[in-house]
LONU-857504 format. One record per residue (C-alpha): x, y, z; residue number from 1. Coordinates in Angstrom, 1 decimal, decimal comma. Example, Ala and Ser with C-alpha at 12.3 -4.5 7.8 and 13.67 -1.06 7.14 Angstrom:
# LONU-857504
NODE    east   north      up  resi
NODE    12,3    -4,5     7,8     1
NODE    13,7    -1,1     7,1     2
This chain:
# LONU-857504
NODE    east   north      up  resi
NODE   -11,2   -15,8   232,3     1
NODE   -13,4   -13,1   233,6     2
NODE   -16,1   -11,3   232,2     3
NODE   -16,8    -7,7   232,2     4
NODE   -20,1    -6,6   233,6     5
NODE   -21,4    -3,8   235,0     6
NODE   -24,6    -3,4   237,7     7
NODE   -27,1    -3,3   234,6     8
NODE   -25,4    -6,7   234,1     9
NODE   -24,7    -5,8   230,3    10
NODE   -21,4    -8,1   229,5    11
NODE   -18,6    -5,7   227,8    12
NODE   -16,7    -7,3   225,4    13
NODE   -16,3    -4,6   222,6    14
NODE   -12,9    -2,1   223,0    15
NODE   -12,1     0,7   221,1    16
NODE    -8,9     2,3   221,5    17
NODE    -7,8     6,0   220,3    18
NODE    -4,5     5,4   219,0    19
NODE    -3,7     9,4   218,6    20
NODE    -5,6    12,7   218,6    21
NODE    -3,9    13,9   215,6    22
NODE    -5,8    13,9   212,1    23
NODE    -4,3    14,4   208,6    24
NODE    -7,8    16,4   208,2    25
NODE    -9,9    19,1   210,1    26
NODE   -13,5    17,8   209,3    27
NODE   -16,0    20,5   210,3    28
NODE   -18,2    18,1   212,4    29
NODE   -15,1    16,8   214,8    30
NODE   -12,0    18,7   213,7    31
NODE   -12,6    22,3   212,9    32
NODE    -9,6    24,0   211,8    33
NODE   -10,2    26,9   213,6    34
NODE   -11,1    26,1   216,9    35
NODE    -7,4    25,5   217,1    36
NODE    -7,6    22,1   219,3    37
NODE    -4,3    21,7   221,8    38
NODE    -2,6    18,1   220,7    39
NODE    -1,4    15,9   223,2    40
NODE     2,3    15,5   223,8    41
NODE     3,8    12,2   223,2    42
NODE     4,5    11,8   226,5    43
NODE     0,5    11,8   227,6    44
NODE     0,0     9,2   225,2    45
NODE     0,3     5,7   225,6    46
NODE     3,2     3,4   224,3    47
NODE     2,9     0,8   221,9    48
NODE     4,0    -1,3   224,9    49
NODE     1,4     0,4   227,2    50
NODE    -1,0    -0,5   224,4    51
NODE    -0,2    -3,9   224,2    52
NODE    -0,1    -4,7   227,6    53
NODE    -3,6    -3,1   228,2    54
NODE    -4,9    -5,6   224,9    55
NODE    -3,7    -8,6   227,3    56
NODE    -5,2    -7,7   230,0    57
NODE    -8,9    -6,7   228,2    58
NODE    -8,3    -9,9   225,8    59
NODE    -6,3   -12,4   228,0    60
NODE    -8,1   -11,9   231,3    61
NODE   -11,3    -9,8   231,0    62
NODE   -13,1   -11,5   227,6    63
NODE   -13,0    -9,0   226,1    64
NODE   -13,7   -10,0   222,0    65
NODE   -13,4    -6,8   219,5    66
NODE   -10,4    -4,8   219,5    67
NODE   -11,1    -1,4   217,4    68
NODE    -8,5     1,3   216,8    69
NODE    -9,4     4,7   216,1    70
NODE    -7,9     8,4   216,4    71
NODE    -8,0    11,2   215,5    72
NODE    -6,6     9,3   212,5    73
NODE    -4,7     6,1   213,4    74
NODE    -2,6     5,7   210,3    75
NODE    -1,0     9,3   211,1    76
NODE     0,5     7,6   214,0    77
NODE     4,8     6,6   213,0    78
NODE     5,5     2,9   213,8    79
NODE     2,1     1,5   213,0    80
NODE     2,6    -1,4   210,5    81
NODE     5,0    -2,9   213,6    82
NODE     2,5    -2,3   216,3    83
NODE    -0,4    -4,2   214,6    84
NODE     2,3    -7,2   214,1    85
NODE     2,5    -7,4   217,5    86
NODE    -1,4    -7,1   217,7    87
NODE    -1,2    -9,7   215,7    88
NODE     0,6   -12,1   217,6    89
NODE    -1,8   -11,3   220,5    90
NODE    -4,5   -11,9   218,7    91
NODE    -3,4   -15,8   217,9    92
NODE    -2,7   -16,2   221,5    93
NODE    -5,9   -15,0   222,4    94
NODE    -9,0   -15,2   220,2    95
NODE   -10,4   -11,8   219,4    96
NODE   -11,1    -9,7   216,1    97
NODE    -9,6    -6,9   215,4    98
NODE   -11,2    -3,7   213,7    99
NODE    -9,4    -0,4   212,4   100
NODE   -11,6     3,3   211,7   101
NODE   -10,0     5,5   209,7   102
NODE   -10,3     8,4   207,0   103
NODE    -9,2     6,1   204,5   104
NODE    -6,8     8,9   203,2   105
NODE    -3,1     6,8   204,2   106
NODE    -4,9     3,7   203,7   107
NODE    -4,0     2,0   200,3   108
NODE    -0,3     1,7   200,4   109
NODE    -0,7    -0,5   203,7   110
NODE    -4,1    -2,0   202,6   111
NODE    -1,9    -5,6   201,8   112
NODE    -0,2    -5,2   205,1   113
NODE    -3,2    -5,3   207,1   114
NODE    -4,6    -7,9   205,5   115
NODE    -1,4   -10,2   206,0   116
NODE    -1,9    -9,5   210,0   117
NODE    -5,4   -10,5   210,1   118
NODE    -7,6    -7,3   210,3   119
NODE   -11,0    -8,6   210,5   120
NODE   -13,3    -5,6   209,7   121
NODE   -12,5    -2,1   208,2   122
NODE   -14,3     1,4   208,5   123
NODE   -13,5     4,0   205,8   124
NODE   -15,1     7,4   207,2   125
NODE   -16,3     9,2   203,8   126
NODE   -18,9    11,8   204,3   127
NODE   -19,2    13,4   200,2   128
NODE   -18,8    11,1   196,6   129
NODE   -18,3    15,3   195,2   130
NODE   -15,0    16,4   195,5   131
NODE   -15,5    20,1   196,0   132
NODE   -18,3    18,9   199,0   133
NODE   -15,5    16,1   200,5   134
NODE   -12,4    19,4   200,2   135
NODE   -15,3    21,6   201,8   136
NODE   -16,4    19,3   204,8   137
NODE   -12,6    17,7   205,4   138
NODE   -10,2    20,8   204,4   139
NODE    -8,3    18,9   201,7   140
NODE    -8,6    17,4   198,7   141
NODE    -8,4    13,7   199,0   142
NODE   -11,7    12,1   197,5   143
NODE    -9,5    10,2   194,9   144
NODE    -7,3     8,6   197,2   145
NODE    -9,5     7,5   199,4   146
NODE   -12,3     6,2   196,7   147
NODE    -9,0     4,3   195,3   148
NODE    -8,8     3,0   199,1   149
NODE   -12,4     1,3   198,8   150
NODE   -11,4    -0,1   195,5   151
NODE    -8,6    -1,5   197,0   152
NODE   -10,0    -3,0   200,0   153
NODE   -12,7    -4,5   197,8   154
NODE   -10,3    -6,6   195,6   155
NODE    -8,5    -7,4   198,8   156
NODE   -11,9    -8,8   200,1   157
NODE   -12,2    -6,9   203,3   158
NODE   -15,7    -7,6   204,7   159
NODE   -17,5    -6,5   206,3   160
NODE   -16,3    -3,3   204,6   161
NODE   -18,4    -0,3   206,3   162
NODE   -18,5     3,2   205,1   163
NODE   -19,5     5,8   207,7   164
NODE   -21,4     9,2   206,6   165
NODE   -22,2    11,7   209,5   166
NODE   -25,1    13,1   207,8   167
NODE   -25,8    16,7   208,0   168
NODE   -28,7    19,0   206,7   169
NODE   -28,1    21,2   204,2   170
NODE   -24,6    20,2   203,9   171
NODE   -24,8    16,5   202,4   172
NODE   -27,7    15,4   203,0   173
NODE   -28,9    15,7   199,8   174
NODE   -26,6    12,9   198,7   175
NODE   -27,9    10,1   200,8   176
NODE   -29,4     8,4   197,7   177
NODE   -26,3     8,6   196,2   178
NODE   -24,4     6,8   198,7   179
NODE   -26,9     4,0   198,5   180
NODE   -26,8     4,0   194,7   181
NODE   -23,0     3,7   195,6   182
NODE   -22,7     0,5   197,3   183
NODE   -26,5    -1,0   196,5   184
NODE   -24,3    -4,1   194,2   185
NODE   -21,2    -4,2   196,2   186
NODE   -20,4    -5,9   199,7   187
NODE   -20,1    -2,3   201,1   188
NODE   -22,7    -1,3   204,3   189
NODE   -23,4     2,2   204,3   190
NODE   -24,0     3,4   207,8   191
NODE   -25,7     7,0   208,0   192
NODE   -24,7     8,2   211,4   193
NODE   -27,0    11,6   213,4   194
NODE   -24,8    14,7   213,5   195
NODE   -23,2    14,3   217,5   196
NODE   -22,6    17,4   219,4   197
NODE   -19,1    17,5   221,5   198
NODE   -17,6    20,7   223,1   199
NODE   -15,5    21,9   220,4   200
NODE   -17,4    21,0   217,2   201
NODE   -20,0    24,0   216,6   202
NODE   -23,0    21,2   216,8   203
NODE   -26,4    23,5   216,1   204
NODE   -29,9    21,8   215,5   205
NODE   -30,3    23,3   212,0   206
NODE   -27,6    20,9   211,0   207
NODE   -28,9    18,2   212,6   208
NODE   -30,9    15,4   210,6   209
NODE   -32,9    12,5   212,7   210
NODE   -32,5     8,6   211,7   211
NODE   -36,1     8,3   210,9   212
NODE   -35,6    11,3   208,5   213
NODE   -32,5     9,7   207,0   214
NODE   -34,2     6,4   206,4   215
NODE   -37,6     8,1   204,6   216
NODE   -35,6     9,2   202,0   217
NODE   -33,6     6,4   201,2   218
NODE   -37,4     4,1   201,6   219
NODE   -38,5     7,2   199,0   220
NODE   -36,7     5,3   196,6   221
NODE   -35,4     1,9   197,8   222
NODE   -36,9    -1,0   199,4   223
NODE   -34,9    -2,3   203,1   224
NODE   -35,8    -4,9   205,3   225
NODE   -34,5    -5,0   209,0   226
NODE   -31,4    -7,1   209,7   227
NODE   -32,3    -8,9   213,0   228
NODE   -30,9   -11,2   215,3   229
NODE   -27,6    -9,5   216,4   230
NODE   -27,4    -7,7   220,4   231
NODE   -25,4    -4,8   221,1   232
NODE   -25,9    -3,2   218,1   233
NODE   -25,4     0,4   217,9   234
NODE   -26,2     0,5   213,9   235
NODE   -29,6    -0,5   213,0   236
NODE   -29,2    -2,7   210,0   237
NODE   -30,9    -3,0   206,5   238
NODE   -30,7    -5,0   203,3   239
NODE   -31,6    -3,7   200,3   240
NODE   -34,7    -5,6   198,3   241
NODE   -32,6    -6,5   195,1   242
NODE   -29,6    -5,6   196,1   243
NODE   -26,9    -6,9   197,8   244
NODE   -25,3    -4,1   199,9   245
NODE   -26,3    -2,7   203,3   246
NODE   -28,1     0,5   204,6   247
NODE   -27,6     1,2   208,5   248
NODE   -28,4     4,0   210,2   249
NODE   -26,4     5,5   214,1   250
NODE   -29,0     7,1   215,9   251
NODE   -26,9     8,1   218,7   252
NODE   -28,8    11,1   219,7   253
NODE   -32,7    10,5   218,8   254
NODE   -32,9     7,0   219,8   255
NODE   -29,8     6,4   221,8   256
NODE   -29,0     2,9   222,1   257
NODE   -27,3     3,3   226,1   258
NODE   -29,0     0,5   227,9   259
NODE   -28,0    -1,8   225,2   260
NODE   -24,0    -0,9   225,3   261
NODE   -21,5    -3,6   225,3   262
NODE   -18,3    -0,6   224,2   263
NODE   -15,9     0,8   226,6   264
NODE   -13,2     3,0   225,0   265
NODE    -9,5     4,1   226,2   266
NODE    -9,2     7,9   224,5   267
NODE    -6,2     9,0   223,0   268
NODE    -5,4    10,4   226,7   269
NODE    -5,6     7,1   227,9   270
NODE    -8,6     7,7   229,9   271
NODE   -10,9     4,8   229,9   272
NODE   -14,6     6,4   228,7   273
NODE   -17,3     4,0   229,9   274
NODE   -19,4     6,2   227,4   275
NODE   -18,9     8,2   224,2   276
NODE   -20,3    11,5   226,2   277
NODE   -19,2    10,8   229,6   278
NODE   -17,6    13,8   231,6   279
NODE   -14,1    12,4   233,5   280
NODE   -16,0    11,6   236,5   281
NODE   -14,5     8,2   237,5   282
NODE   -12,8     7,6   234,5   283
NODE    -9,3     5,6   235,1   284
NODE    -6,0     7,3   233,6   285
NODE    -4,1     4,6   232,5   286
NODE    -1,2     6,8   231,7   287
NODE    -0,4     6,9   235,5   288
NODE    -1,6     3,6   236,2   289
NODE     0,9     1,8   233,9   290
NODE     3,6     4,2   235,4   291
NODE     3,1     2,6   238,6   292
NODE     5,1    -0,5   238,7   293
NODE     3,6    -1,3   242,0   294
NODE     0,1    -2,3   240,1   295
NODE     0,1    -6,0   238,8   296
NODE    -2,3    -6,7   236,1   297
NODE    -4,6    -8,0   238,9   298
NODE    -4,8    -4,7   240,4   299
NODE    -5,9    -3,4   236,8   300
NODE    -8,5    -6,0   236,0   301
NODE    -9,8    -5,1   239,7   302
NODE    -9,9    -1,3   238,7   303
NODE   -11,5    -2,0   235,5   304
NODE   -14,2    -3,9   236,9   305
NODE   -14,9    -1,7   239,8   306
NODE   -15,3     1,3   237,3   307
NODE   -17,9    -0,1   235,6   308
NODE   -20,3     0,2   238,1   309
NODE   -20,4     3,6   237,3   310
NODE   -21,1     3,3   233,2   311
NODE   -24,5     5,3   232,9   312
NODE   -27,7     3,6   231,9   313
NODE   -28,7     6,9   229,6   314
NODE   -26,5     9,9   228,0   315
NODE   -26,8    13,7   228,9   316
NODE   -29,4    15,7   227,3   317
NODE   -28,2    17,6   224,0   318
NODE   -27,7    20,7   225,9   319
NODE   -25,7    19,6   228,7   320
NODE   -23,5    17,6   225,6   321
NODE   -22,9    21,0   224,8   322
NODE   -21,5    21,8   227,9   323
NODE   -18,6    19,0   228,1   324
NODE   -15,8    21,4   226,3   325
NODE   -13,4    18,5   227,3   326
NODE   -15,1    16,0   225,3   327
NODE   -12,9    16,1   222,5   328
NODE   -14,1    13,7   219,2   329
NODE   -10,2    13,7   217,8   330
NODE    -9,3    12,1   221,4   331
NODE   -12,1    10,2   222,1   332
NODE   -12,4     8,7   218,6   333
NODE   -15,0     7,8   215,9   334
């Protein structure tokens, strides 16, 4: 089996694919209603069987480990209960966890489903505990079903379970304690993610709250104590003195993480992102690569390997983020 490296000789066994651009919600920080984002077509997305060929190749031939799928929101996608079945039978033939993202809206009817097929780890994106905040920040009004999601997952014994919480000033950051106070005696991690900017998303520094900030004020009140030992982590981890749930914090824009990067991503356009922020330079379209009977999946593990020599050691500056109008959070994924 190969290994994916690139020339900073960082191995990349962590995938995360972007099932669909469509979202069940129009969060201000990636899905503003009224910037009006064009949808793909279906025909510019890929297949389930384009999918599952692609999870061969990474998992069967390029050691790749972690499978995550994200959207938009995944669950919106028709069909899905069958495709992770066949995920599933991929994944006994060939070793590697699987992860699912999602807004944990569609979530608890299927919860027992995706346990049956193995899903290892589970993200439940949740950025308010009020429900007139949660209506404000995600358009509708689904705090309920969603906090009836967790419970679910809970007594199903997902874990790690992982809540994620873009955390923005003056609009919820006043309830980072709360959060804390949420899971502090669960198995839940809390993860506390910087506010990102991306093309279409209004991103303005007034809005914008650092890490270091983040973690001062939940040290104003609670004890944590650094989580080490793991590489390639993009979340820096805490447990809580006492406690036993745990604090992270994504500090993707004040203390970027790039050098230490093992992710590679395959957007909802079927572009392969060798970085959350990269412009399309160089990036593979696997749309017309699958089309292409003439490719074996030799060709492809070559053209995945060669386009890795082109993953950047460090992201863009904040104002040339600004810039990359096709940079699309609802394609790329969370």
């Amino acid at each position: 089996m190969q290994t994916l490296t690139d020339n900073y000789n960082r191995v990349h066994d962590y995938l995360r694919i972007s099932l669909t651009d469509k979202c069940n919600l129009n969060c201000i920080y990636c899905n503003p209603a009224k910037n009006h984002i064009k949808k793909l077509q279906q025909d510019e997305v890929l297949s389930y069987e384009e999918l599952l060929r692609l999870i061969s190749i990474f998992t069967g031939r390029l050691g790749v480990k972690k499978i995550r799928f994200t959207g938009g929101e995944p669950l919106v996608r028709k069909g899905i209960i069958n495709f992770f079945q066949n995920v599933y039978l991929l994944k006994k033939q060939f070793g590697f966890t699987t992860g699912l993202t999602t807004n944990g809206t569609l979530l608890e009817e299927i919860l027992p489903d995706l346990k049956e097929l193995g899903l290892d780890k589970l993200n439940i994106s949740m950025d308010s505990l009020n429900p007139v905040r949660f209506k404000y920040i995600t358009g509708k009004d689904n705090l309920e079903s969603v906090l009836r999601a967790v419970n679910k997952a809970i007594k199903l014994g997902f874990s790690p379970l992982k809540l994620n919480v873009v955390v923005m000033k003056n609009v919820n950051d006043d309830e980072i304690i709360n959060f804390v106070d949420f899971i502090k005696d669960t198995n839940l991690n809390v993860r506390f993610i910087e506010f990102m900017p991306f093309g279409n998303n209004n991103w303005n520094q007034n809005e914008f709250i650092r890490f270091d900030e983040i973690k001062n004020i939940v040290e104003s009140q609670y004890v944590l104590k650094e989580i080490t030992g793991t590489k390639n982590l993009v979340a820096k981890d805490f447990a809580i003195e006492g406690h036993s749930g745990i604090v992270s914090f994504i500090s993707s824009i004040s203390n970027h993480f790039c050098s230490s990067c093992n992710r590679l991503r395959i957007d909802a356009e079927s572009r392969m992102k060798l970085c959350l922020f990269s412009n399309r330079n160089n990036e593979l379209k696997f749309k017309d690569i699958l089309s292409n009977s003439d490719y074996s999946d030799e060709d492809i593990c070559s053209m995945i390997e060669k386009s890795l020599h082109f993953k950047p050691i460090v992201h863009p500056e904040i104002d040339e983020l600004l810039k990359l109008q096709e940079n699309n959070m609802l394609s790329i994924g969370g």
